[in-house]
Each structure stands twice: as structure tokens, then as C-alpha cells.
C-alpha positions as CSV (number, residue, x, y, z in Angstrom):
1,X,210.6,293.4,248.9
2,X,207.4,295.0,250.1
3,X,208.8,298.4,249.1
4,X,209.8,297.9,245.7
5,X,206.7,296.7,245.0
6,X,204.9,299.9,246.5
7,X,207.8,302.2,244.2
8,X,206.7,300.2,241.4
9,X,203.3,300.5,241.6
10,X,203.0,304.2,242.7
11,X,205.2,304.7,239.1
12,X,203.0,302.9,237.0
13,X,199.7,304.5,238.7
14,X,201.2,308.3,237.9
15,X,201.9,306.9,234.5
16,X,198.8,306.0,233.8
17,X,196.9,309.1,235.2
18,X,198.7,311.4,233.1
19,X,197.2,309.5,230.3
20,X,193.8,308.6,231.6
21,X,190.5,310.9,231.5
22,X,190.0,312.8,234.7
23,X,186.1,312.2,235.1
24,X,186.7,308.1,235.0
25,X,187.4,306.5,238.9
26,X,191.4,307.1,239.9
27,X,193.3,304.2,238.5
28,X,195.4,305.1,241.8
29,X,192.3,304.0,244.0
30,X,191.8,301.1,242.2
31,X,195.2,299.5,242.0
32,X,195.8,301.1,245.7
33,X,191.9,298.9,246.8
34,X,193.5,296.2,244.9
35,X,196.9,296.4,246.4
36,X,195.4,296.7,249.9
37,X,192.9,293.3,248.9
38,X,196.2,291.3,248.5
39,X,197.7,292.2,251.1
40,X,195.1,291.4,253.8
41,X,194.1,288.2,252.3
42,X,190.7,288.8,250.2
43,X,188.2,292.3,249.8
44,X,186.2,293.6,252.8
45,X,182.6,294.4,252.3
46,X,181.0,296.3,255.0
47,X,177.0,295.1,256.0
48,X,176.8,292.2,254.3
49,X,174.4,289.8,255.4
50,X,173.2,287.6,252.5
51,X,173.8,284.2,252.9
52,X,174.1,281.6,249.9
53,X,172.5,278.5,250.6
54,X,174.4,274.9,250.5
55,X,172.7,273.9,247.4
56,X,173.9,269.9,246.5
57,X,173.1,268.6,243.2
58,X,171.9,265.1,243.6
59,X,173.0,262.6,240.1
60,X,169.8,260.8,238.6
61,X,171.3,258.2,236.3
62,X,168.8,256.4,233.7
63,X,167.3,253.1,234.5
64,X,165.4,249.6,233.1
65,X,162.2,250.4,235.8
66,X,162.0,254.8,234.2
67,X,159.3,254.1,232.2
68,X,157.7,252.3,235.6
69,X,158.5,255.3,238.0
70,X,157.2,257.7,235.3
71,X,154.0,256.3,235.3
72,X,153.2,254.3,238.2
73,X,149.9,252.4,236.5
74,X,151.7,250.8,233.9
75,X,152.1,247.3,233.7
76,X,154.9,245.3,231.9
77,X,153.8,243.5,228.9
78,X,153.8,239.7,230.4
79,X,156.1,237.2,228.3
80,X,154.3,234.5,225.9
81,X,153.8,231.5,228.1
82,X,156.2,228.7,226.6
83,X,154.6,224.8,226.8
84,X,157.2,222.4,229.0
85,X,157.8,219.4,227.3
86,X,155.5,217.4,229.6
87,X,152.7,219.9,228.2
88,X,153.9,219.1,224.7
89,X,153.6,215.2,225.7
90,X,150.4,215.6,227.0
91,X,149.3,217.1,223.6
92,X,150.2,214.3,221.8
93,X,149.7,211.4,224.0
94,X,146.5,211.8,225.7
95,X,143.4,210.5,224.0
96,X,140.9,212.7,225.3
97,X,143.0,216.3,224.2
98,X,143.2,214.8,220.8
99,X,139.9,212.7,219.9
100,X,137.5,214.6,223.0
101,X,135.3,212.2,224.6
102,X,135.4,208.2,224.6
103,X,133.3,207.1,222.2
104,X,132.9,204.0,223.8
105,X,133.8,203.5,227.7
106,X,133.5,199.8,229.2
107,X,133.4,199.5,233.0
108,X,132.4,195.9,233.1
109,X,129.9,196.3,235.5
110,X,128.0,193.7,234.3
111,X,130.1,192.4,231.8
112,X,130.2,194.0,228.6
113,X,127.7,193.2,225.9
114,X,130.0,195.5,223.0
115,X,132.4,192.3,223.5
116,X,130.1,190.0,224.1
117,X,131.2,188.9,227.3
118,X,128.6,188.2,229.8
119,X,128.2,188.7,233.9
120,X,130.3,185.9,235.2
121,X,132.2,183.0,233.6
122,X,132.9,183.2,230.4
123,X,134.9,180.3,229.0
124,X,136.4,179.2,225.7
125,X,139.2,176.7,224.6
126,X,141.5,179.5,224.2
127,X,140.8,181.6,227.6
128,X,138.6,181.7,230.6
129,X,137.0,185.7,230.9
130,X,135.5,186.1,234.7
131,X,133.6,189.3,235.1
132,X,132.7,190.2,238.5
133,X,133.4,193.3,240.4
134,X,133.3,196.7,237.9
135,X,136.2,194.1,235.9
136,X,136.9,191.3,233.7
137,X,140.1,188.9,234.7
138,X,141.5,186.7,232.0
139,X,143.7,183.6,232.2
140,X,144.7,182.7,228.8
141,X,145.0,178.6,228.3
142,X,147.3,178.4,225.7
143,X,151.2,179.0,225.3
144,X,153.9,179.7,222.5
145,X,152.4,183.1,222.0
146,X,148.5,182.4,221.1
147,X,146.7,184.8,220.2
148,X,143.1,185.2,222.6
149,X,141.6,188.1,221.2
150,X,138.0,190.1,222.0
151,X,136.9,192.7,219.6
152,X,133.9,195.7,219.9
153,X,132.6,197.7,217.4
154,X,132.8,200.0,216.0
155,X,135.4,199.9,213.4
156,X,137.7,202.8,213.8
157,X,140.1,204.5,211.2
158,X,141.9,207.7,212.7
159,X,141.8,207.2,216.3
160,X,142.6,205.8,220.0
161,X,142.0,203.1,221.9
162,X,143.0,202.6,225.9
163,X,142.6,199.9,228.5
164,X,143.5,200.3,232.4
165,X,144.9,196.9,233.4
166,X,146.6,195.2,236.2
167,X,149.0,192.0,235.7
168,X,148.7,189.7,238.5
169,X,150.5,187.0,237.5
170,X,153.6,186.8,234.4
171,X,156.8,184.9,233.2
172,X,159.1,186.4,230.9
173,X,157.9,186.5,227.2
174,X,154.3,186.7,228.3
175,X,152.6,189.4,226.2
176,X,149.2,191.2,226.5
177,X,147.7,194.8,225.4
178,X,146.1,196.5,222.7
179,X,144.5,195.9,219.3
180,X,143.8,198.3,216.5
181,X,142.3,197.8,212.6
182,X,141.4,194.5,212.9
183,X,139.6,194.1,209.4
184,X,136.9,191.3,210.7
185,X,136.5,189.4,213.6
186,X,137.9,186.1,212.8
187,X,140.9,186.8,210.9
188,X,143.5,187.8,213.3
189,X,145.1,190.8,211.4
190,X,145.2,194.1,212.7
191,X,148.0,196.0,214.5
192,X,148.6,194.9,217.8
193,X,150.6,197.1,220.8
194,X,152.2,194.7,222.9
195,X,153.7,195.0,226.4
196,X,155.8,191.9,227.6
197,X,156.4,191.1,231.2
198,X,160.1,191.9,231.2
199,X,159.1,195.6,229.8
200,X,159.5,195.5,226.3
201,X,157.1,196.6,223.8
202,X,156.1,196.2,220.8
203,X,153.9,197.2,217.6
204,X,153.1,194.0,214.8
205,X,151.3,194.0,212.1
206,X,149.1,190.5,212.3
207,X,152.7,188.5,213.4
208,X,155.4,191.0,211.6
209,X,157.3,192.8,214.2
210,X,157.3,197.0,213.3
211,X,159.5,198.3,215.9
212,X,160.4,197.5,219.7
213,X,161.5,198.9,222.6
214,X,162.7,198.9,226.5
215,X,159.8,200.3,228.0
216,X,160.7,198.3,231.5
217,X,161.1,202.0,233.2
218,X,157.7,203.0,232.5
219,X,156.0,199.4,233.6
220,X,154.4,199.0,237.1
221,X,155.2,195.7,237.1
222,X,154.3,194.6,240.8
223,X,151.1,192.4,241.1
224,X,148.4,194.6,241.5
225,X,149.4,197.7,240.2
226,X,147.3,199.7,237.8
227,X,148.7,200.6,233.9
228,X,146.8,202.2,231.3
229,X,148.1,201.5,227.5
230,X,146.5,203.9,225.2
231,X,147.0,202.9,220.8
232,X,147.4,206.3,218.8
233,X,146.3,206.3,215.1
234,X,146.7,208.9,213.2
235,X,147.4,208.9,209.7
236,X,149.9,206.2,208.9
237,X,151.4,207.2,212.6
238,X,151.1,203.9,215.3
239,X,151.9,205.2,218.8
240,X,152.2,203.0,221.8
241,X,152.0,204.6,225.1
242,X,152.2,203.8,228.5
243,X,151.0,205.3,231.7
244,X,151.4,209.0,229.7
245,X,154.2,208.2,228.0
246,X,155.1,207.4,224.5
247,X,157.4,204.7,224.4
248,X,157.1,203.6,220.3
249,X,155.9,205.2,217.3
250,X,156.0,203.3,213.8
251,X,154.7,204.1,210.6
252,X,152.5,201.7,208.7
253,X,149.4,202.1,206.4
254,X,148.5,198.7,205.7
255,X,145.3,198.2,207.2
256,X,143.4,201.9,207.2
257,X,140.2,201.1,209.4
258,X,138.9,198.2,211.8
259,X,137.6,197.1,215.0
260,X,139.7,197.5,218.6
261,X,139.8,195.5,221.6
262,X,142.4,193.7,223.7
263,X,144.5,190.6,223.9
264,X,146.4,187.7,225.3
265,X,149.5,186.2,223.7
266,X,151.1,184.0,226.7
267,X,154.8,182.0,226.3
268,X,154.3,179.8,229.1
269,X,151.7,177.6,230.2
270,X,149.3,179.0,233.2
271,X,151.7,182.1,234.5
272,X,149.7,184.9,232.9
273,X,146.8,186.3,234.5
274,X,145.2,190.1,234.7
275,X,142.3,192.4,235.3
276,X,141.4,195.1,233.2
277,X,139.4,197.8,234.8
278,X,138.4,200.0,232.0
279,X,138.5,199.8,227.7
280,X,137.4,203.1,225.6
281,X,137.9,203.8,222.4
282,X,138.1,207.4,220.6
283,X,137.4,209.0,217.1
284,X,138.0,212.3,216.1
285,X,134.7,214.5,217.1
286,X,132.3,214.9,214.2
């Protein structure tokens, strides 16, 4: 096989040098170098000492921190900071982020002339007021839901007003808490925000029930414990709230301004009796 191959190539070779200029390189000793480079497996070349380094290519794919390993200093834009709905409840239930200040604060240090209730025993046919101690206690006389009310000045149209109370004694049905736009002193209208003992609360206008409900989860209702009741007013916008949270919002518009204080409406006979620690009331900031 090896020697046809030589026979042909040595024909083709004279061929081609009867037809190819004689000052060009010898076809022969090219297709001869190129025979003998087949052959022995690949072209010899004599002194050659270069060496080609390993060179590896290393991949760099695209990525969400480029712009960060480009330039080291920069720092990402922070995300808009997104109020949790207990932020958004605070907003709207806490007197002090809405109105500012109180604009009246009761301690009852030493009684509290704005209600007209004097250091020590103060005593009526309707309720007995003791107040001793940086507190007044009350122990309504009366049953079947009457009314013992005590009202301060001054009269307030958009606003709030808060008490900090404990129940120490109370039967189902018995009903104490806050009232709001009470035209005079006398009457007995107004709005009233009601918290019975079982939990429920309530918002009337003078005796007309608004809207009720079961706010037994948010009532500390062992003896002793401490519960604030803040009234919301805001436009024709009643809001009862209790310990921070709302627990009923009506809408009414009947009675636009008034005074604000607290009261007693017991069901039984002798089972209610409290302490209330603090009363404020709030306007909006002038």
C-alpha cells in the first residue's frame, strides 16, 4: 500500500514540475516534507524552545450585587418603611398622637375641685365619692341602671376624654365609663361609653342604645386590675376604646359640643364598686 502511494505521488510531483516556474521552492520537496510529516506522526522543528503558557479563561456571569462590586461605596437605596397595623392603631386610638397634651389631667390628690369633689367623703343620695390616696372610689346606691354622673369643664366639641380605672367589685349588667357632650349639667344627655361587667360595651345617646359589642377579650376584669377607656370625637365619628384598642365606632351628630366626665349606671343593689386613678380630657391643639 505504502508503495503505490510513493508511485503516485512521485507521478503527480514530475507532473507538476514540468508545469511549475523553476525559481519557486520544488513542489517535490514540499509534497516529499509533507509526505515524510505523515508518516512520522507530526513536523519536526529543530531548536525550539518557546513555550506557550496554560492560559485558562475564567467565566464572569452578570449579577444583582455588579453595580455593588463596581463601586464598593455605594449603598442600596433603603425601602419606604411600611406602618404595622398596631402603628396604624395607635394613630388612631391614642389621645395624645391625635389632640397633643391633656388639657385637663385629674390625679385626685386631693380630690378634684374641676368636679367638685372634695378631699374625703363625699356623699349624695345617688353615690358615696371617697377621695383618699392620689384616687377617688365610688359606690353607687342605686340599682336598675341609674345614672350617677360627675361632669368638669370645659365643654368640649372635637375631642377625647380618658379615665384609668379599676373595678373592685361587679355583678352582671353593672355598667360604668365615660361621658361625652353633655349639653348642661343637670340634664342627663350626652353620649355615654359604657363598659359592662360581663365585657360588653356600649355607645348611647342619653338612654338610646347606638351600637354594642363583645369587648370581654380586651377587659381586665380581675379585682384590682388597672383599664384605661379613652372617648374619641371627631366629627360625627364616636369611638370607644379600651386598653389601646378600639372596640366600637358609631356615627352620630346630635349633640356637637359639651362637658365630659364619668359615670355609674349599676343593675344590682350594692355589687358595684371602683377606683379611678386618673381622668384627662383632650382638644385639638390651638
Amino acid at each position: 500500500m505504502q508503495t503505490l502511494f510513493t508511485m503516485i505521488l512521485v507521478a503527480v510531483v514530475t507532473v507538476l514540475n514540468l508545469i511549475a516556474p523553476q525559481d519557486q521552492t520544488s513542489l517535490t520537496d514540499m509534497f516529499l516534507q509533507a509526505y515524510t510529516d505523515t508518516m512520522s506522526g507530526g513536523p519536526v522543528r529543530e531548536n525550539s524552545t518557546a513555550v506557550i503558557p496554560d492560559i485558562q479563561a475564567t467565566a464572569v456571569s452578570p449579577s444583582a450585587d455588579a453595580a455593588l462590586i463596581e463601586n464598593p461605596h455605594t449603598e442600596p437605596t433603603p425601602l419606604p418603611v411600611i406602618p404595622t397595623a398596631s402603628a396604624l392603631d395607635m394613630l388612631q386610638t391614642n389621645p395624645k398622637i391625635l389632640f397633643g397634651n391633656p388639657q385637663t389631667e385629674d390625679n385626685f390628690e386631693r380630690g378634684s375641685t374641676g368636679f367638685g369633689i372634695n378631699a374625703g367623703l363625699n356623699d349624695d343620695e345617688g353615690i358615696r365619692i371617697i377621695a383618699l390616696n392620689n384616687r377617688i372610689s365610688l359606690e353607687p346606691k342605686k340599682n336598675n341602671g341609674w345614672l350617677s354622673w360627675r361632669l368638669r369643664p370645659p365643654a368640649l366639641s372635637e375631642g377625647a376624654a380618658e379615665m384609668e380605672f379599676s373595678i373592685l367589685t361587679c355583678a352582671r349588667g353593672d355598667r360604668t365609663g365615660l361621658v361625652m357632650h353633655a349639653p348642661d349639667y343637670t340634664g342627663g344627655h350626652g353620649y355615654y361609653f359604657s363598659l359592662a361587667c360581663e365585657g360588653t360595651v356600649s355607645i348611647l345617646r342619653d338612654a338610646e342604645v347606638l351600637g354594642t359589642a363583645d369587648a370581654a377579650s380586651l377587659f381586665k376584669n380581675s379585682s384590682g386590675d388597672v383599664n384605661t377607656m379613652t372617648a374619641i370625637i371627631r366629627g360625627n365619628s364616636l369611638s370607644l376604646i379600651l386598653n389601646g384598642q378600639n372596640a366600637l365606632t358609631v356615627q352620630d351628630s346630635t349633640y356637637p359640643q359639651g362637658y365630659s366626665g364619668f359615670f355609674t349606671a349599676p343593675q344590682n343593689q350594692d355589687t358595684l364598686t371602683l377606683d379611678i386613678m386618673t381622668f384627662r380630657s383632650f382638644s385639638p391643639q390651638q
